[in-house]
DOVEXFI-863930 format. One record per residue (C-alpha): x, y, z; residue number from 1. Coordinates in steps of 0.1 Angstrom, whole numbers. Example, Ala and Ser with C-alpha at 12.3 -4.5 7.8 and 13.67 -1.06 7.14 Angstrom:
REM DOVEXFI-863930
+-------+-------+-------+-----+
|    c1 |    c2 |    c3 |   n |
+-------+-------+-------+-----+
|   123 |   -45 |    78 |   1 |
|   137 |   -11 |    71 |   2 |
+-------+-------+-------+-----+
This chain:
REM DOVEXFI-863930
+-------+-------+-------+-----+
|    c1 |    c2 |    c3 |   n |
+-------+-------+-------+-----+
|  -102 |    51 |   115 |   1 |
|   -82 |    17 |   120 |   2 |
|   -55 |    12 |   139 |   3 |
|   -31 |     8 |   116 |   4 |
|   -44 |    43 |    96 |   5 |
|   -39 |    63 |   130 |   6 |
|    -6 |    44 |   139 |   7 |
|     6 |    55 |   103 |   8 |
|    -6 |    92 |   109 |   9 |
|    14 |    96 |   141 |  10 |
|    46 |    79 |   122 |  11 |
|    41 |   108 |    95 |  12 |
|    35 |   136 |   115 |  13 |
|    64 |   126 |   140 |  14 |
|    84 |   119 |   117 |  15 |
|    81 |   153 |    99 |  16 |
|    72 |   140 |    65 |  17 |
|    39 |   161 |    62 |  18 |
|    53 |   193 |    45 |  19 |
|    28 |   215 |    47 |  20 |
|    39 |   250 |    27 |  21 |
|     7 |   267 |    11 |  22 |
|    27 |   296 |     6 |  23 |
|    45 |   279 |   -24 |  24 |
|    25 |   250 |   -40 |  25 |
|    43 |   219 |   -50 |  26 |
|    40 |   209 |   -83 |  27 |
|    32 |   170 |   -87 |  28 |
|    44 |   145 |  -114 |  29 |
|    10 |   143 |  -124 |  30 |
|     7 |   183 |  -127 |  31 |
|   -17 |   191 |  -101 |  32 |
|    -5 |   217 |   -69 |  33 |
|    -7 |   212 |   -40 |  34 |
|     0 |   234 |    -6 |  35 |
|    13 |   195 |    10 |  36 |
|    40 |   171 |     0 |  37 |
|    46 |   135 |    18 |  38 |
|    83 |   128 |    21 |  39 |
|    79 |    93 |    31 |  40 |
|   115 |    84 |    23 |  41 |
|   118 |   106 |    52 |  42 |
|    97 |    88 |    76 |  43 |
|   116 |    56 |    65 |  44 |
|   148 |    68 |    76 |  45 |
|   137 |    63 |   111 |  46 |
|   141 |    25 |   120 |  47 |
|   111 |    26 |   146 |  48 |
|    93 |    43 |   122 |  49 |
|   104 |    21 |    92 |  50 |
|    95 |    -7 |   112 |  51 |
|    62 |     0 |   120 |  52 |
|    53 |    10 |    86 |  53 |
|    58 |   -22 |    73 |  54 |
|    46 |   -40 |   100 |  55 |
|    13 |   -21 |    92 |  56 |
|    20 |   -29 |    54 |  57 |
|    26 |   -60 |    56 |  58 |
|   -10 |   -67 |    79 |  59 |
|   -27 |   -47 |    59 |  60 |
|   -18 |   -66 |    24 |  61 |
|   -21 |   -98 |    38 |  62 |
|   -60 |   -90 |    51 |  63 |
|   -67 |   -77 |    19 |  64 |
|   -54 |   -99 |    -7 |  65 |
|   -45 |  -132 |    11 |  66 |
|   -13 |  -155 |    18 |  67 |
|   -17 |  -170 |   -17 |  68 |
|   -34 |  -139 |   -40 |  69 |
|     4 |  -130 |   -54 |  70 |
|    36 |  -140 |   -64 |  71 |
|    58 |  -114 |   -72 |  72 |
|    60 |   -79 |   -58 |  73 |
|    65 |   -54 |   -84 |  74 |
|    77 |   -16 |   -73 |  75 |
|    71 |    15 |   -94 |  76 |
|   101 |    35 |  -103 |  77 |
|   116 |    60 |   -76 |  78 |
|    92 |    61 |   -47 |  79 |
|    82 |    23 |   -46 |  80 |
|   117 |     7 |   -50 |  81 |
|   126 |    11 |   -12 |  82 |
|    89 |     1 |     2 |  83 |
|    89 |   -30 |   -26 |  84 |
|   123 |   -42 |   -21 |  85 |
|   117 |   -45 |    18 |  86 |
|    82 |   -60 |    14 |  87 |
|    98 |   -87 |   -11 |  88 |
|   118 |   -94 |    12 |  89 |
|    95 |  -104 |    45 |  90 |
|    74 |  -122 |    19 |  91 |
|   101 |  -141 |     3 |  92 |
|    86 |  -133 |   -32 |  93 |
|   106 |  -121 |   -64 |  94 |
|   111 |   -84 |   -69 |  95 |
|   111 |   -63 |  -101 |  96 |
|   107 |   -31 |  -105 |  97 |
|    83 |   -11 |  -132 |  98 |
|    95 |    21 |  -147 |  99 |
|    71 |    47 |  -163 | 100 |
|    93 |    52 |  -197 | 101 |
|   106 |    21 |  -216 | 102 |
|   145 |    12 |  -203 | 103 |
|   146 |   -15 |  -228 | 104 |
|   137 |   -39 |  -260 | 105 |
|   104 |   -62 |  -260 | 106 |
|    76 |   -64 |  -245 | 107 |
|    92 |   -64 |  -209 | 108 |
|   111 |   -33 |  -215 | 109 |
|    93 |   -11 |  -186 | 110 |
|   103 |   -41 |  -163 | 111 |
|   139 |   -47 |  -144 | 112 |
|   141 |   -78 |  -131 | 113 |
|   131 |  -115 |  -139 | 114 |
|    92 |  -115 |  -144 | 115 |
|    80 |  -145 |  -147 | 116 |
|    50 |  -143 |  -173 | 117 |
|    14 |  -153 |  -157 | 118 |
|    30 |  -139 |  -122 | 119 |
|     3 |  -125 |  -100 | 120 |
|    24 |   -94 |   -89 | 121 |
|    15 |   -67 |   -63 | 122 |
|    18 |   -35 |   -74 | 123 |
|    35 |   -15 |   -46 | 124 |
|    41 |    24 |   -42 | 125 |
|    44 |    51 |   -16 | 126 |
|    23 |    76 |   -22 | 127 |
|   -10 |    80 |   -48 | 128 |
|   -27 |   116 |   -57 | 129 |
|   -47 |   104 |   -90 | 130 |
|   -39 |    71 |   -96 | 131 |
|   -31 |    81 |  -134 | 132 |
|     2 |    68 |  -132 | 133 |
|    -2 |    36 |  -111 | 134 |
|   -28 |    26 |  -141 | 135 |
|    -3 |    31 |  -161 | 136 |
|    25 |     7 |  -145 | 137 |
|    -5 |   -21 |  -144 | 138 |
|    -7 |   -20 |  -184 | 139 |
|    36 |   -20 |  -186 | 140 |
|    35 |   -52 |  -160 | 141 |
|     6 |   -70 |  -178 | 142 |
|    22 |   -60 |  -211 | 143 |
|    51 |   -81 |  -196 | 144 |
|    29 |  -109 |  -194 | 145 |
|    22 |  -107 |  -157 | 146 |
|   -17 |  -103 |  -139 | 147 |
|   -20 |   -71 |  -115 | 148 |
|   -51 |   -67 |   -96 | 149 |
|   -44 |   -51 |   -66 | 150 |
|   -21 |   -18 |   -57 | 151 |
|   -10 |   -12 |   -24 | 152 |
|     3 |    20 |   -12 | 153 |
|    13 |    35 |    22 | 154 |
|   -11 |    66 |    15 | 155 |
|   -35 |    74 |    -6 | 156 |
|   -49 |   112 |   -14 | 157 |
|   -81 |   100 |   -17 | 158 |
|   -96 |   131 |   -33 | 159 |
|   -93 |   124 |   -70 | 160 |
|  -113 |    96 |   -72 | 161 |
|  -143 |   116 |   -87 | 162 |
|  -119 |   130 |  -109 | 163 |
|  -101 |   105 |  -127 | 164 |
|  -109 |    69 |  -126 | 165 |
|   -80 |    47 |  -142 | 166 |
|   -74 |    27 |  -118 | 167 |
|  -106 |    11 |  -119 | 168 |
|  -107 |    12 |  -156 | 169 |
|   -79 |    -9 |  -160 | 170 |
|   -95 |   -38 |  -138 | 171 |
|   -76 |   -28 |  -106 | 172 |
|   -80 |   -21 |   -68 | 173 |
|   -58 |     6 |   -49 | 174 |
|   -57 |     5 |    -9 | 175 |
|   -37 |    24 |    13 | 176 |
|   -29 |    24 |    48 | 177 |
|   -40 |    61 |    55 | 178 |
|   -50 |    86 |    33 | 179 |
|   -61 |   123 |    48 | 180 |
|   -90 |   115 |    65 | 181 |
|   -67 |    95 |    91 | 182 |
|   -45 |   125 |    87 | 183 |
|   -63 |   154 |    98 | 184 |
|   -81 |   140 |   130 | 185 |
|   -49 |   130 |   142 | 186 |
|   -33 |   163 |   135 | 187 |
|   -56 |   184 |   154 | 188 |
|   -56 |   160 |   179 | 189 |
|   -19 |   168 |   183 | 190 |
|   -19 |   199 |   175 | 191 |
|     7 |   192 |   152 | 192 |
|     1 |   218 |   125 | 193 |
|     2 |   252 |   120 | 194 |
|   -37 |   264 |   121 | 195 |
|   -34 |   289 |    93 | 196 |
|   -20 |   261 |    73 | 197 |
|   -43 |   235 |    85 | 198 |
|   -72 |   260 |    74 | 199 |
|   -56 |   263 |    39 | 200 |
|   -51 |   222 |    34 | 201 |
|   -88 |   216 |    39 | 202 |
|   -94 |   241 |    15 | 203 |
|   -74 |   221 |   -10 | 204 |
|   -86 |   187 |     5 | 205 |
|  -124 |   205 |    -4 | 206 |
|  -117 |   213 |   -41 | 207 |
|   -83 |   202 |   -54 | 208 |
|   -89 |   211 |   -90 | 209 |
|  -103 |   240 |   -81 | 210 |
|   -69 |   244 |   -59 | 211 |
|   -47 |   236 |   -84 | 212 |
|   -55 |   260 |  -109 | 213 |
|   -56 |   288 |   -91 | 214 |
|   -24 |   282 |   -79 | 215 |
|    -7 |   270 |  -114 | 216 |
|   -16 |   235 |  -115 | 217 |
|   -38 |   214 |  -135 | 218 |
|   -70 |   229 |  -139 | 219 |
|   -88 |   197 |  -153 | 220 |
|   -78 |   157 |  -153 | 221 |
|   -55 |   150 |  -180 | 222 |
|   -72 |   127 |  -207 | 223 |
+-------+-------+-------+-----+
C-alpha cells in the first residue's frame, strides 16, 4: 500500500463516506448490489479532507501520465464534475464535462464545454465498480474528436476486472488512488467498522456476482 492509497483510506473512513449496510444492498447504476456505497461527495465536504484528496490526485496523475501527456480534463456526468472542475483548475487546463445520454446535436452532443478536437483529455471520475460506463464516456469524448488514454479516479473497486473488460478494450488505462485492498487493512487497523459487517463486505469483495444476485443484482456482466 502507498502512501497516498492509506492517506485516502483514513480520509474515507474519517470522513464517514464508507457506508457499509449489508442489510439492504445498494443497487448501482451499473445494476450490480452491493452491501457498501462511497459517498465521496461526502468526504469532499470536508476542506482538510478535500484538500488532501486532491493533493494525492493531483501527485498521483502527474506520476502516472506526465506534465505534458494531456490537455484538457474531461469529467463524467454527476460524480466527476466536482473532482474534474477542481483538478482543471490546479492544472490550468480546459474543462468539459461528458454526459452518458446525448444533451445535444453533432458529433459533440455527449460533451459540454469547448473541446478542442485532437485534445488529449483526462478522463476524470470518483468512483469505478466495472468500468462499463467509463468505456463508455471514452467513445462519446473521442466521438468529439478528442484522444483519451488514461482515466483517473479517486477509487477503484477493483473486483470486476475479471469480469468485464471495457476499459481495456477501448484502448484505455484506469488508476485510482485506493481501491479496497487499501481499504480494508486500514479499517481493521482502526477498528473502524462494525465486524459483522466487515465479515459480510469480504464476502462480497470474494464473489461480487455471486453477491449480487443473490441479493437482486446483476447476476452476470451486461454485454
Amino acid at each position: 500500500m502507498t502512501g497516498i492509497a492509506r492517506r485516502t483510506a483514513g480520509i474515507l473512513l474519517d470522513t464517514g463516506a464508507i457506508l457499509l449496510r449489508p442489510e439492504r444492498p445498494f443497487i448501482f447504476s451499473s445494476g450490480w448490489a452491493s452491501p457498501v456505497y462511497l459517498d465521496i461527495p461526502r468526504a469532499l465536504s470536508f476542506p482538510l479532507a478535500r484538500a488532501a484528496l486532491l493533493d494525492g490526485a493531483e501527485e498521483r496523475i502527474l506520476a502516472e501520465v506526465g506534465y505534458a501527456g494531456f490537455d484538457h480534463v474531461a469529467a463524467t456526468e454527476q460524480g466527476g464534475i466536482a473532482i474534474g472542475a477542481m483538478l482543471a483548475e490546479r492544472f490550468r487546463l480546459p474543462f468539459v464535462t461528458v454526459r452518458r445520454r446525448a444533451q445535444g446535436f453533432g458529433p459533440d452532443a455527449h460533451v459540454e464545454g469547448s473541446l478542442r478536437r485532437g485534445a488529449r483529455a483526462l478522463l476524470v471520475s470518483d468512483v469505478t465498480t466495472d468500468g462499463r460506463s467509463k468505456a463508455g464516456y471514452c467513445r462519446h469524448l473521442r466521438s468529439a474528436g478528442a484522444e483519451v488514454t488514461q482515466i483517473f479516479v479517486l477509487f477503484k473497486y477493483g473486483i470486476f476486472d475479471r469480469v468485464v473488460t471495457d476499459i481495456a478494450d477501448v484502448g484505455a488505462r484506469l488508476f485510482a488512488l485506493a481501491t479496497w485492498e487499501d481499504v480494508l487493512p486500514e479499517a481493521e487497523r482502526r477498528a473502524a467498522l462494525p465486524a459483522e459487517a466487515l465479515a459480510e463486505l469480504r464476502r462480497y469483495l470474494a464473489d461480487p456476482v455471486r453477491w449480487s444476485a443473490a441479493h437482486g443484482g446483476l447476476a452476470e456482466a451486461a454485454g
